[in-house]
Structures are given as structure tokens and as C-alpha cells.
C-alpha positions as CSV (number, residue, x, y, z in Angstrom):
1,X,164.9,-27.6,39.5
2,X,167.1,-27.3,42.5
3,X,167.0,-29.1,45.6
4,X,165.2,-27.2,48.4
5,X,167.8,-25.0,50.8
6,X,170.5,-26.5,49.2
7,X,173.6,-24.3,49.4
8,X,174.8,-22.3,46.6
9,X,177.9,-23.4,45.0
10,X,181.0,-21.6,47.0
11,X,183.3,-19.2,44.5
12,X,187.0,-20.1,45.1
13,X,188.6,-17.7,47.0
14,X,191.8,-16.1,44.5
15,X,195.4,-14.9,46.4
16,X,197.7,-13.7,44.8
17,X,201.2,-15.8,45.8
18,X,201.9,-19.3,47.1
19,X,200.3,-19.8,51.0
20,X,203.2,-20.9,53.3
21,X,202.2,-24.7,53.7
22,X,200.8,-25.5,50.6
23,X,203.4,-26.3,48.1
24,X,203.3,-30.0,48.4
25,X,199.5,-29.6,47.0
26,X,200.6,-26.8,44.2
27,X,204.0,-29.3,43.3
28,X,201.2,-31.9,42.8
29,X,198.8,-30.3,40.6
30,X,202.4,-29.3,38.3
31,X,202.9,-32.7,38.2
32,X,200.1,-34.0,37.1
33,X,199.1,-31.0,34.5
34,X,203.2,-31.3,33.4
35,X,204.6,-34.7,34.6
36,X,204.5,-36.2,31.2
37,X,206.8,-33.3,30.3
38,X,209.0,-32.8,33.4
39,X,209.7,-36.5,34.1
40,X,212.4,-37.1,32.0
41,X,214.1,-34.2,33.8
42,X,213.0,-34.2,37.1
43,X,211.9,-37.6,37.4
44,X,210.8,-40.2,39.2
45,X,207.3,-38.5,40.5
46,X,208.1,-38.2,43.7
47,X,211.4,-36.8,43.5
48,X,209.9,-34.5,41.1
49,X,207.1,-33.4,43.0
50,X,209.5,-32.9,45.9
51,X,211.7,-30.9,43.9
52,X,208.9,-28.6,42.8
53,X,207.8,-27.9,46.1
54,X,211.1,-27.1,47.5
55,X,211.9,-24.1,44.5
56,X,208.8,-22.1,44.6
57,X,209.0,-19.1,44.2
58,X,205.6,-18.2,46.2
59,X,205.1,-14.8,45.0
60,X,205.0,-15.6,41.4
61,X,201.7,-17.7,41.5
62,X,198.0,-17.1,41.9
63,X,196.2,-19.7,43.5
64,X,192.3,-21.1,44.1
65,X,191.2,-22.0,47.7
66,X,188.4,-23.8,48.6
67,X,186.8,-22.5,52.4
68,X,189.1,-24.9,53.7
69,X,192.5,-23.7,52.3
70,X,192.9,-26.5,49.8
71,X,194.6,-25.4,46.3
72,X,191.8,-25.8,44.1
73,X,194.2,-24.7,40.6
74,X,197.8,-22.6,40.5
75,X,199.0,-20.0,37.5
76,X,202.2,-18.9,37.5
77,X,204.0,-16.4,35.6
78,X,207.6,-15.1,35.0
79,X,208.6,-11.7,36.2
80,X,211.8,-9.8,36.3
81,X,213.7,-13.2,35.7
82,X,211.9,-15.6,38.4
83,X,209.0,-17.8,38.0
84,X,206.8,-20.0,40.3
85,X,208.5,-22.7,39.5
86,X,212.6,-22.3,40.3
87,X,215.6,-24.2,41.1
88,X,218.8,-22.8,39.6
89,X,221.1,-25.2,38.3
90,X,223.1,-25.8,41.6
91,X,220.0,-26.9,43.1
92,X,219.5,-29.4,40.4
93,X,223.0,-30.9,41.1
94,X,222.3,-30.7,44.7
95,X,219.3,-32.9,44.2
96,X,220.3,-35.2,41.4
97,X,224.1,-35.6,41.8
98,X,226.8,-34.7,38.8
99,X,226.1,-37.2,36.4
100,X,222.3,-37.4,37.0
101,X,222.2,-33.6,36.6
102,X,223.5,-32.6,33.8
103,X,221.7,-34.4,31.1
104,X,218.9,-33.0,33.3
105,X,219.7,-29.5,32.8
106,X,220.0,-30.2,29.2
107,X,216.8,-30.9,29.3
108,X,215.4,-28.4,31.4
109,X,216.9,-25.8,29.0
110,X,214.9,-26.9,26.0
111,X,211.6,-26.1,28.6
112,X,212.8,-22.8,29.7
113,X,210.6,-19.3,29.1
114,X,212.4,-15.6,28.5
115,X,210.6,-12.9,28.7
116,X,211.0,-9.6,26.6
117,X,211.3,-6.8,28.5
118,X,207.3,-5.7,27.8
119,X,206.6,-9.5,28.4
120,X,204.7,-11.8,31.4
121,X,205.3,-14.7,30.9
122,X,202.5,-17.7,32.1
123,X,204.6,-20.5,34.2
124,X,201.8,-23.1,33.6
125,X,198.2,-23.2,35.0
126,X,196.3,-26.0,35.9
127,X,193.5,-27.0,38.2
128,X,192.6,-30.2,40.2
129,X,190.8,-33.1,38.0
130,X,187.5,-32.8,40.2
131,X,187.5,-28.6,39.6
132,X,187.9,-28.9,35.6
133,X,185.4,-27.1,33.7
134,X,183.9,-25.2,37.0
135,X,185.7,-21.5,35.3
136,X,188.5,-21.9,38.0
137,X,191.1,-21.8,34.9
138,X,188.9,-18.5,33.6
139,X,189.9,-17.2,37.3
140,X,193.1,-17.5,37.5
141,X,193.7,-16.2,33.8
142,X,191.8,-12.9,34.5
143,X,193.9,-12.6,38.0
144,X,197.0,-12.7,35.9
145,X,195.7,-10.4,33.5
146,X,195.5,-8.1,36.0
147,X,199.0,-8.7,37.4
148,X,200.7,-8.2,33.7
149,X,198.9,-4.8,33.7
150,X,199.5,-3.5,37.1
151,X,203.0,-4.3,35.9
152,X,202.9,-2.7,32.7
153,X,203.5,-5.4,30.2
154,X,202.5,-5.1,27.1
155,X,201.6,-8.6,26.3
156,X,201.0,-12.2,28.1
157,X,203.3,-15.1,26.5
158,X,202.7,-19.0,26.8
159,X,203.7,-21.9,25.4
160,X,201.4,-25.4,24.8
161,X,201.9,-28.1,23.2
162,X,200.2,-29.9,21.0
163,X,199.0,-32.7,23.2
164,X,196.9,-30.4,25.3
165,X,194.1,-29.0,23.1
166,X,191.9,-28.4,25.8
167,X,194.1,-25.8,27.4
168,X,194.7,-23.5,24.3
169,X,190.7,-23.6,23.7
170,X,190.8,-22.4,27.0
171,X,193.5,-19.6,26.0
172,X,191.6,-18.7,22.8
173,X,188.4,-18.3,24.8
174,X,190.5,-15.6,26.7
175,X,192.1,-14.1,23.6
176,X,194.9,-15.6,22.9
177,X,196.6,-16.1,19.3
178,X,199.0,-18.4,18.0
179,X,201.7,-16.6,17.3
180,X,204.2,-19.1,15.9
181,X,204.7,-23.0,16.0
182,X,208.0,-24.7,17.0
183,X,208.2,-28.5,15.5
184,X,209.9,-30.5,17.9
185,X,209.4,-34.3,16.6
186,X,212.5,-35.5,18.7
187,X,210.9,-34.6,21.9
188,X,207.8,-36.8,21.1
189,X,209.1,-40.1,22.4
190,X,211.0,-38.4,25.4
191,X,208.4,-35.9,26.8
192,X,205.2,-36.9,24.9
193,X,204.9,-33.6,22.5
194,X,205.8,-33.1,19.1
195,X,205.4,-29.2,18.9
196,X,205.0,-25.8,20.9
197,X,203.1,-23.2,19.9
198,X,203.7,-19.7,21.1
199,X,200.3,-17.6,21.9
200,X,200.3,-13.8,22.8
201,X,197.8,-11.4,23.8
202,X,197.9,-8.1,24.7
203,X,197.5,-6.1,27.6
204,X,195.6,-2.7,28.1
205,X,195.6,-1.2,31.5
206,X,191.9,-0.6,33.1
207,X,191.1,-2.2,29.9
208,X,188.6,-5.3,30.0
209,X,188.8,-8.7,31.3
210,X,191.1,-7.8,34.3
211,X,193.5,-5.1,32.5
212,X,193.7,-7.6,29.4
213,X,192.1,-6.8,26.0
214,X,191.5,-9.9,23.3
């Protein structure tokens, strides 16, 4: 039984695209959903985190507000070659130096996402600690189900490793299918995963679930 006039819980309010301000909070929640995975490229945290922030590209994320403006979770996806989280190779350079950037780009290669030209592509999600399990990763999924059919993909991509089970329940929940596995044993020591597996799910415009059918 609930507690007399006690307010109902607030929905997060959803935008479409990266507010002006708040890619120090978004560059945080990347890091710790992906640190384990970025830090041997972009490494240490806070040069990581800093790097983040610097090469969004805003208007290829959705993101969760509390009433107060504070980034409650972050999707991104790839579209016509850009994704939320950028940085061309230059920039890298710029920010690491010669010799500290090029074994860096080698290893930023082995993390990066085509798309096909039917494709959208998901550029990570994840939501703050405290948030997890409240639907705001459901939210942002359906949100970019709608973006992949207002641009008339025909299918979502991702990639997740093995080490994160909880997010591809999360994906299945939401239609998602494994599509193929990639073994990568090698990368276990270095970036904490020994496999990727590739997930797809169709997209039907006006069709359920946001434009997105299972």
C-alpha cells in the first residue's frame, strides 16, 4: 500500500540529440557502461571521458532527462557514416600524440561499426547505475526504433559482448536475434571480452513498438 499523497514516480522526459551542456554527464555514463572496453584505447579515465565529450556528435543520440535536466541513460546510433560517439583519427593524434596514437587507432579499428546501406546501427546505450531496471533502457530502444523507421532502414544492428548478459536480455526482450558470433579470445586480457555477437531486428514503418517489429 502506498504512502498517502506521495507523488507518483516522474517518466523521464526522451530528446532526441545530445543537449548543449551535457556531454560531460553522457561521456560518463560511456565510460562506465564501456570503460572496460575503451580504456586500452582511450585510456586513462579521465582522458577518456574527456575525449568522449569533446567528439559527440549530438544529433546522433537520444537521451533521458530527469525534471532537472540530468542525463538519466544515452542510445546512440550510426547514420549516414557518423555516430554519437566520434573523433576521426586526427583527433586521436591530436589528443594522444604520434606514438600514443597509433597503437590506439589500431585498436579503435577492431571496435568500429559499418552500417549497410538499409542499416542503423546502435552506438551503445546505457543508463545511470541508480536508473537500472526502472524501463529507461526499454525508452530509449523504442525512441530509436522509431528513428531507424522514420529513416527507412530496414533493420537495427548491435554488437555485445559476451561479458554483458544483462544487456542482450534486454535486446531479446525487444526483438532482437543473434545473428552471428565473432570469437575474439585475444581481446580477453586487453579489453575484458572474449566474443561479439551481432543481433538484428527488423524494422516496419507505423509498425509496432515505435516503427520496429520483433
Amino acid at each position: 500500500m502506498g504512502v498517502p499523497n506521495e507523488p507518483a514516480a516522474r517518466i523521464p522526459e526522451l530528446r532526441r540529440g545530445v543537449p548543449e551542456g551535457a556531454e560531460q554527464q553522457v561521456a560518463a555514463l560511456y565510460w562506465e557502461a564501456f570503460g572496460r572496453k575503451l580504456g586500452p584505447a582511450l585510456g586513462p579515465p579521465d582522458r577518456g571521458r574527456a575525449f568522449l565529450a569533446a567528439h559527440l556528435q549530438h544529433d546522433r543520440g537520444v537521451v533521458a532527462l530527469d525534471g532537472t535536466g540530468r542525463v538519466l541513460g544515452v542510445a546512440g546510433y550510426y547514420l549516414a557514416g557518423r555516430g554519437l560517439t566520434g573523433g576521426s583519427a586526427r583527433d586521436v593524434l591530436s589528443a594522444f600524440g604520434v606514438l600514443g596514437g597509433l597503437p590506439r587507432l589500431a585498436l579503435l579499428a577492431l571496435l568500429t561499426r559499418r552500417a549497410a546501406e538499409d542499416e542503423l546501427v546502435m552506438d551503445g546505450i546505457c543508463v545511470a547505475a541508480a536508473q537500472r531496471g526502472t524501463g529507461i533502457g526499454s525508452l530509449l530502444l523504442h525512441e530509436i526504433f522509431a528513428v531507424a523507421a522514420e529513416q527507412a532502414r530496414a533493420r537495427i544492428r548491435l554488437d555485445v559482448i559476451d561479458t554483458n548478459p544483462r544487456a542482450r536480455a534486454l535486446y531479446e526482450r525487444h526483438g532482437f536475434r543473434a545473428a552471428h558470433t565473432h570469437r575474439t579470445p585475444f581481446l580477453r586480457n586487453l579489453m575484458g571480452f572474449g566474443a561479439v555477437t551481432t543481433m538484428h531486428r527488423p524494422v516496419v514503418p507505423d509498425g509496432p513498438g515505435g516503427g520496429a517489429h520483433p
